[in-house]
C-alpha positions as protocol buffer text, in pm:
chain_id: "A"
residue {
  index: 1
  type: UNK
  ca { x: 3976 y: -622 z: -434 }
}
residue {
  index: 2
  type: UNK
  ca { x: 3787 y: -894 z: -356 }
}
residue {
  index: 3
  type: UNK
  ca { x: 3566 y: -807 z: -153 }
}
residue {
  index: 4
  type: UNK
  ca { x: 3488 y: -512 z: -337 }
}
residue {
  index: 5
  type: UNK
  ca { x: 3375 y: -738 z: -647 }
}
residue {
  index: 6
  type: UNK
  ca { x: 3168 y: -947 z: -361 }
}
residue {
  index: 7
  type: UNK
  ca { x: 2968 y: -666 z: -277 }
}
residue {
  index: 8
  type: UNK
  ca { x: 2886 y: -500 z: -667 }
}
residue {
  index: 9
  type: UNK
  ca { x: 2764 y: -845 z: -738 }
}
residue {
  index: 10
  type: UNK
  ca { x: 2558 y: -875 z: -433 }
}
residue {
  index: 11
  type: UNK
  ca { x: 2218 y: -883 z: -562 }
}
residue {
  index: 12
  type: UNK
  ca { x: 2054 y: -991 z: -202 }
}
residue {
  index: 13
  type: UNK
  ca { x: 1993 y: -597 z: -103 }
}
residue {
  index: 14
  type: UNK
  ca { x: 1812 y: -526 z: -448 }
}
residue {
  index: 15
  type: UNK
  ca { x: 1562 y: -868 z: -390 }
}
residue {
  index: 16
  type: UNK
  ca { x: 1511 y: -661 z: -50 }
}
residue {
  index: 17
  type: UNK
  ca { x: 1425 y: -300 z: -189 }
}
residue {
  index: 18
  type: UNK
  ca { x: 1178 y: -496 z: -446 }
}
residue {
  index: 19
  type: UNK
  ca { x: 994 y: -669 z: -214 }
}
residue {
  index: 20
  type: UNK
  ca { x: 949 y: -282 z: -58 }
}
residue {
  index: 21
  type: UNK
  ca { x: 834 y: -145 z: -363 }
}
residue {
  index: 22
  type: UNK
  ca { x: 561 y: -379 z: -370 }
}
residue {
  index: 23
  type: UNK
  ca { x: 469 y: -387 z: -20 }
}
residue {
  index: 24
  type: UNK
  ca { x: 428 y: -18 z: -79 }
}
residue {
  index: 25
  type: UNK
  ca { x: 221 y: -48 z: -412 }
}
residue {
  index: 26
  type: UNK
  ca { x: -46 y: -250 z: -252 }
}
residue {
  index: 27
  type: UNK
  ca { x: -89 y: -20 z: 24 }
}
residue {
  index: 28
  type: UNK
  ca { x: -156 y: 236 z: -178 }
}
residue {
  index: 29
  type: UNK
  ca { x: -428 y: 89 z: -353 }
}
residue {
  index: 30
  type: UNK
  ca { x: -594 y: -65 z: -16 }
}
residue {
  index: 31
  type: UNK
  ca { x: -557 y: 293 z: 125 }
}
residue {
  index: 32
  type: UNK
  ca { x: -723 y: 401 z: -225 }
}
residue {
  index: 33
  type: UNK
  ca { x: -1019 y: 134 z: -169 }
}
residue {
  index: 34
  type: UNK
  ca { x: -1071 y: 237 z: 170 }
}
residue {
  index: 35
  type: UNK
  ca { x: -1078 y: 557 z: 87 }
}
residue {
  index: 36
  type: UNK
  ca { x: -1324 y: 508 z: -184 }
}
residue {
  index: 37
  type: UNK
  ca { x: -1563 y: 284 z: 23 }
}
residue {
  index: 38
  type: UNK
  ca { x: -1590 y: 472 z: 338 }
}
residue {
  index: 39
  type: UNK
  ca { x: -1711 y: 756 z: 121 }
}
residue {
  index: 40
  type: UNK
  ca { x: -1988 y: 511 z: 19 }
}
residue {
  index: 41
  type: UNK
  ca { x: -2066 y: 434 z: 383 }
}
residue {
  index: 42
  type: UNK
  ca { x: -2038 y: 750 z: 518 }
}
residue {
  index: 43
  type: UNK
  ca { x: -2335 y: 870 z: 256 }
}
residue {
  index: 44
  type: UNK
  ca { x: -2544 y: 541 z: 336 }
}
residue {
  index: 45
  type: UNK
  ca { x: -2514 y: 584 z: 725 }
}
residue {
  index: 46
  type: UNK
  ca { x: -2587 y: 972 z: 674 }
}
residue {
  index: 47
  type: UNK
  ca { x: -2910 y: 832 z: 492 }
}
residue {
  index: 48
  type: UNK
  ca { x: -3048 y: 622 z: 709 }
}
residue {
  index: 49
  type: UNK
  ca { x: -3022 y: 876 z: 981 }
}
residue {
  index: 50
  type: UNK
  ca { x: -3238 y: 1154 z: 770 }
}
residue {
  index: 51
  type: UNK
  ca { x: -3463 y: 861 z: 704 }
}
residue {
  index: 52
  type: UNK
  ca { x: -3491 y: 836 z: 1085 }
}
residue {
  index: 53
  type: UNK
  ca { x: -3551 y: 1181 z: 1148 }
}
């Protein structure tokens, strides 16, 4: 019985899946920005080339 109350008041695996949930929300929003900014590029670069042509 012990142990069982050890392990419910083990709060070391929630710190864990935290840390994940953050890790996971700032990818998203880099992927986001990336996402967002090579759109940007993508039209500049495409402009330059007309201008070349």
């Amino acid at each position: 019985m012990s142990t069982l109350k050890k392990f419910f008041n083990d709060e070391s695996g929630a710190t864990a899946i935290e840390y994940g949930l953050i890790a996971a929300g700032i990818a998203v929003v880099i992927i986001t920005a990336v996402n967002g900014l090579g759109d940007k590029v993508n039209k500049a670069f495409e402009t330059v080339r007309d201008e070349m042509k």
